[in-house]
C-alpha positions as CSV (number, residue, x, y, z in Angstrom):
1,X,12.7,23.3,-28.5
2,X,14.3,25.3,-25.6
3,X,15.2,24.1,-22.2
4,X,15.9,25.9,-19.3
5,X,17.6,24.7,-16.0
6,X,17.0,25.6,-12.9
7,X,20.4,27.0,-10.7
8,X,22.5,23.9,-9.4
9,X,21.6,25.5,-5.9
10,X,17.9,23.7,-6.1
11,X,19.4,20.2,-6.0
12,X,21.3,20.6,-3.1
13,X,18.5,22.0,-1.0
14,X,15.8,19.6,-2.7
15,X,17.4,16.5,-3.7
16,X,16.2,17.2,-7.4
17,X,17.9,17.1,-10.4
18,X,16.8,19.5,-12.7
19,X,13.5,21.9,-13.6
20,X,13.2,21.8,-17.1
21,X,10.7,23.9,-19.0
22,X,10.0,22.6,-22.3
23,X,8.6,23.4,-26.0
24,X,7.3,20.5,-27.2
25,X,8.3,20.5,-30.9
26,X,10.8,18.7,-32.7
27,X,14.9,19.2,-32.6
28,X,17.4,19.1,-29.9
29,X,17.7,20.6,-26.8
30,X,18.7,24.1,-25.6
31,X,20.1,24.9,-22.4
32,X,20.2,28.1,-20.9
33,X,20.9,29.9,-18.0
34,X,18.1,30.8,-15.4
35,X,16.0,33.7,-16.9
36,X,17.6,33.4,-20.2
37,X,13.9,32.8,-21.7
38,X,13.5,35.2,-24.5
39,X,10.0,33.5,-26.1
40,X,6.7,34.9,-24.3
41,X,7.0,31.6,-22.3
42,X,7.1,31.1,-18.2
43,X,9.5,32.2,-16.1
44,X,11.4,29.2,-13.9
45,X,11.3,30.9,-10.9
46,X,7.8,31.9,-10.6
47,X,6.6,28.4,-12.1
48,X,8.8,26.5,-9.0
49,X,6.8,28.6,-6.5
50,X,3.7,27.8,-7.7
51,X,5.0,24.3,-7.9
52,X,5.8,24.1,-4.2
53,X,3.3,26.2,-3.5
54,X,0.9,23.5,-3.0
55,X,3.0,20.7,-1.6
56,X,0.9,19.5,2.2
57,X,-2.3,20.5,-0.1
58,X,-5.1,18.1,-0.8
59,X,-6.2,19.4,-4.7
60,X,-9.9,19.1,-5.0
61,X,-11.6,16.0,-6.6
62,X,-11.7,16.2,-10.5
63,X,-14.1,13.7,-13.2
64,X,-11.4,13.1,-16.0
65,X,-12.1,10.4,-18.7
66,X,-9.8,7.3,-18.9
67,X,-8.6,6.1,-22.4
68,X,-11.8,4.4,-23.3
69,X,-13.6,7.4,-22.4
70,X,-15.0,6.3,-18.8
71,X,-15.3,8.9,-16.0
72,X,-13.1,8.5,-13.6
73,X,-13.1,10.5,-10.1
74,X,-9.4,11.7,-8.8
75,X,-10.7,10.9,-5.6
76,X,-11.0,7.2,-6.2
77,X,-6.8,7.1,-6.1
78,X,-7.0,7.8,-2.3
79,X,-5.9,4.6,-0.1
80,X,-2.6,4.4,-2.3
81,X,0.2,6.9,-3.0
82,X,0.2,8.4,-6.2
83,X,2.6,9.4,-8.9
84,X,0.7,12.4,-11.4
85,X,2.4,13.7,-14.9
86,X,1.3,16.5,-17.1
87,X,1.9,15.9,-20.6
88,X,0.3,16.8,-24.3
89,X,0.2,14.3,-26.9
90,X,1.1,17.0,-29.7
91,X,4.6,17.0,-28.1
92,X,7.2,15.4,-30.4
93,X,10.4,14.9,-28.1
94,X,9.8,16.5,-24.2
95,X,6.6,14.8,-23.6
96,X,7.9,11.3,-24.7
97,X,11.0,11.4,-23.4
98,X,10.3,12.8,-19.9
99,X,6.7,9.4,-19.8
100,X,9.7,6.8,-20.9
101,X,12.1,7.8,-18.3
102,X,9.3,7.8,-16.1
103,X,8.2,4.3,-17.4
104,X,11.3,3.1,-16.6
105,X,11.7,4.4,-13.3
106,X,8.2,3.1,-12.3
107,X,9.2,-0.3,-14.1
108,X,11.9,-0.8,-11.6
109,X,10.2,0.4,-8.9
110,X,7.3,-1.9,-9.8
111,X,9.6,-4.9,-9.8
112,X,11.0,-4.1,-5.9
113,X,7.5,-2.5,-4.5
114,X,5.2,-4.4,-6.2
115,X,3.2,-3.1,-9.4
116,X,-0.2,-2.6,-6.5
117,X,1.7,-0.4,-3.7
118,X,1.2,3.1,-5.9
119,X,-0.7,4.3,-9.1
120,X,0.6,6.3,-11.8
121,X,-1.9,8.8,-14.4
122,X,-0.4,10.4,-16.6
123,X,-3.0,13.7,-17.2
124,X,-3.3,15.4,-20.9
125,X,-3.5,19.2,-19.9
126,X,-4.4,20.7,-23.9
127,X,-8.1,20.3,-24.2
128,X,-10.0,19.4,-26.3
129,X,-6.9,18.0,-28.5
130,X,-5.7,15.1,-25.5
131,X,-9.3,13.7,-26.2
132,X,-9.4,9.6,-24.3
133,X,-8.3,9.1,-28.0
134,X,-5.1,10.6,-28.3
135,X,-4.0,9.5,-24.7
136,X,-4.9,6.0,-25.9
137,X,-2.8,6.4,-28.8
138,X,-0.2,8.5,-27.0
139,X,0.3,5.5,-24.2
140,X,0.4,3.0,-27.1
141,X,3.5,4.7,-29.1
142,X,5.2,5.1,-25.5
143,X,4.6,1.5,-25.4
144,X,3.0,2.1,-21.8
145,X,1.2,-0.9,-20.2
146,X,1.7,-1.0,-16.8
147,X,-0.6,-1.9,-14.5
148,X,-2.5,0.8,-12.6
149,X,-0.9,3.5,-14.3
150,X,-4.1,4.9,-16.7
151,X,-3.6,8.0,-19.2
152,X,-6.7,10.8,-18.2
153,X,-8.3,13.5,-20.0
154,X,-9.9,16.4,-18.2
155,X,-12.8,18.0,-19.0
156,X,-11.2,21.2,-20.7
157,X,-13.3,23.7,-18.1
158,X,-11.2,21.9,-15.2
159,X,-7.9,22.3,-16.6
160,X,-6.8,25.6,-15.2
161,X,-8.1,24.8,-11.9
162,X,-6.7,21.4,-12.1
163,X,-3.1,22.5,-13.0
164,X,-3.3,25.0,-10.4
165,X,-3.9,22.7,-8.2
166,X,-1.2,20.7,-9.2
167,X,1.3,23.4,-9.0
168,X,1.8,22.5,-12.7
169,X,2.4,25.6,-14.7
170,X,2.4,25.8,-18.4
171,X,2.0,28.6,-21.7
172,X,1.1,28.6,-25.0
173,X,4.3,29.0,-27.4
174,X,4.5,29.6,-31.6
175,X,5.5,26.3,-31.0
176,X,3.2,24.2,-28.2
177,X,3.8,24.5,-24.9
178,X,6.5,26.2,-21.9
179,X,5.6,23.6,-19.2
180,X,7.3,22.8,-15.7
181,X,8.8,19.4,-16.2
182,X,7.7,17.5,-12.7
183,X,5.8,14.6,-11.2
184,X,3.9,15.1,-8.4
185,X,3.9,12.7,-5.3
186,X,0.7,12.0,-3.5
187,X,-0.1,10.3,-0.4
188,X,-2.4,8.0,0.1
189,X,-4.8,10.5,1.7
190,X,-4.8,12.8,-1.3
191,X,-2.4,15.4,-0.7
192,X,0.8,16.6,-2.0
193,X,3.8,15.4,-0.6
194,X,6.7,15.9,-2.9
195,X,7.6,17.3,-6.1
196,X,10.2,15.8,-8.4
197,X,11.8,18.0,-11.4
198,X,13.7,17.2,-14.8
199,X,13.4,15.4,-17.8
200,X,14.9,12.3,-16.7
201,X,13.3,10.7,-13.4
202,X,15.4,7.8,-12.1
203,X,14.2,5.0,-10.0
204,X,15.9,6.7,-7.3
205,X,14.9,10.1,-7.5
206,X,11.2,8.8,-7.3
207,X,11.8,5.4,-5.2
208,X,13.0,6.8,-2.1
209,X,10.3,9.3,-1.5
210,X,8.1,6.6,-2.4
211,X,9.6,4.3,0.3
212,X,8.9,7.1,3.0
213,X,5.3,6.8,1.9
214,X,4.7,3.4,1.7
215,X,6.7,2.5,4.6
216,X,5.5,5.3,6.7
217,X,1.8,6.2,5.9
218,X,-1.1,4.4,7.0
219,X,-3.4,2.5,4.1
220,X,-6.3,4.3,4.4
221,X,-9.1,1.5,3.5
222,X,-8.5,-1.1,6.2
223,X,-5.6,0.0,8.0
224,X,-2.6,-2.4,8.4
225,X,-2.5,-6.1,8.5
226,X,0.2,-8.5,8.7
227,X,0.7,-8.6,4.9
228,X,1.3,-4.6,4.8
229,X,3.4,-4.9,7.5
230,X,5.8,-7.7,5.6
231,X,5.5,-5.6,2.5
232,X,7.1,-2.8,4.4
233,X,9.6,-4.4,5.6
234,X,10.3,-5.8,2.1
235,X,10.4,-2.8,1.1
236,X,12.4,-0.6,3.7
237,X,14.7,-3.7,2.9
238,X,15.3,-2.1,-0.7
239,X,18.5,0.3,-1.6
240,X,18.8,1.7,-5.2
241,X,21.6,0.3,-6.9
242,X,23.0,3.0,-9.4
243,X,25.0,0.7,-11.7
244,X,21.8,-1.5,-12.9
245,X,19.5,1.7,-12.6
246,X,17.2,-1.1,-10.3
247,X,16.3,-1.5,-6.7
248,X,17.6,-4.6,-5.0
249,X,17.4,-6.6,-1.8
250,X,19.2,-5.1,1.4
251,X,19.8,-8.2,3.7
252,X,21.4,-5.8,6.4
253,X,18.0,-5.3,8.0
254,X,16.2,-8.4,7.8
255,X,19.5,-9.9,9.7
256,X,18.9,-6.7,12.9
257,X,15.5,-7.9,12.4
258,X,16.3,-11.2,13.2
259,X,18.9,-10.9,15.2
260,X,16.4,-8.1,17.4
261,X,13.9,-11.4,17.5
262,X,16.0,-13.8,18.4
263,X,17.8,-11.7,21.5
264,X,14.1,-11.1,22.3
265,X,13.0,-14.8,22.7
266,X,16.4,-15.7,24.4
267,X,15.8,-12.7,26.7
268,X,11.9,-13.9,27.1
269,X,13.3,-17.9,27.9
270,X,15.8,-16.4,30.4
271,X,13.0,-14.5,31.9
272,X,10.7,-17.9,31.7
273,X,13.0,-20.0,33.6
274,X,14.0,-17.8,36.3
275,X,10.3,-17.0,37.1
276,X,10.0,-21.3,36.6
277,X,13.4,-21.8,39.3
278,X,11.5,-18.9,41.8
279,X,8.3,-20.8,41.7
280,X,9.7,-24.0,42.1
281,X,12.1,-22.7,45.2
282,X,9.0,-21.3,47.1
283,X,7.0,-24.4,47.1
284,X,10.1,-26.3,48.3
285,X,10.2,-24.1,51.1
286,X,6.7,-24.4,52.0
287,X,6.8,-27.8,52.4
């Protein structure tokens, strides 16, 4: 398997950690400098243009099957943000390692945000061999049950298109696959809003996109009730604590919050009885 980072430049400039293009075979990992490539694989450069190529794009609506073989319309995500992979279950080592950092990262983000504020799919890009089958079986070794995170299999037609789409760039190798390492971030009106590189996503790395999303982008069935309202709050309230690897509670805000409230009421009773003293001083001086 041979890796290849991306210049140190890129995080910098994006807030991401790595670009890792991947074989997905057995053994340890390779790095490399940028271009140092040798196999008739993808070059990084090219493959991170196309990648942000399509960020503030809306990619057109797909039928994939679900594990149980279902159809199931990418459109039907819309009204939530939306975490997409690209993986292929004849990967040994990238392809697992990359879906359980991820399943950690959405674990802990799932424990602050709440497991129904996004959705995760997790899409198997080498037809016809990532059948509903293998993605079932794939999610099962990875251990993988989270709620609204479902494993999809495109019809094999769509998959250029689909991965183009995506920004998600991949070759055929001796061995598998040269694919962009990346999970796509979409908003809850279908389009692209960040890509996030490496083999290694941290709750951070995903989480504080995510807050800008949740906290910042209207819910498109039904708009935003008191409930959404706490939950953003609950959730602006949250700051990534790099020692546990977890999000926790940030009681900073809630106190301005309160604090902003209660200066508002006194303010509102100050206001109150001075319009209550004025009243009561012009009727005593028309009598």
């Amino acid at each position: 398997m041979k890796a290849l980072r991306i210049p140190t430049r890129l995080h910098r400039s994006m807030l991401l950690p790595l670009v890792l293009l991947g074989i997905g075979v057995g053994g340890g990992a390779q790095s490399l400098a940028a271009g140092a490539i040798t196999t008739p694989g993808l070059d990084s450069d090219t493959a991170l243009r196309a990648s942000q190529a399509v960020v503030g794009r809306m990619p057109d609506d797909y039928t994939l099957r679900d594990r149980e073989g279902r159809p199931v319309q990418l459109s039907s995500y819309r009204g939530r943000p939306l975490l997409v992979s690209f993986i292929y279950t004849g990967c040994f080592h990238i392809c697992p390692f990359s879906t359980q950092a991820l399943h950690k990262a959405v674990s802990a983000m799932h424990r602050r945000f709440g497991d129904k504020q996004f959705n995760v799919i997790t899409i198997g890009f080498n037809q016809p061999a990532d059948s509903p089958a293998a993605l079932k079986a794939f999610a099962t070794q990875q251990r993988v049950a989270d709620p609204n995170w479902e494993f999809l299999s495109p019809q094999a037609a769509d998959v250029a298109a689909l991965s183009r789409d995506f920004g998600f760039t991949f070759a055929p190798t001796r061995g598998g696959f040269d694919h962009i390492l990346q999970v796509t971030m979409v908003d809850a009106k279908g389009q692209i809003y960040r890509q996030v590189y490496g083999d290694s996503f941290t709750a951070d790395a995903l989480g504080e996109p995510l807050k800008q999303l949740l906290t910042g982008t209207r819910i498109v069935d039904g708009g935003v009730g008191l409930a959404d309202l706490i939950d953003r709050v609950r959730i602006l309230c949250s700051v990534y604590d790099p020692k546990s690897g977890a999000y926790r509670a940030d009681y900073t805000l809630y106190f301005m919050i309160a604090g902003g409230v209660t200066f508002f009421i006194a303010m509102f009773w100050f206001a109150l009885s001075e319009w209550r003293g004025r009243v009561a001083q012009r009727r005593s001086v028309s009598r």
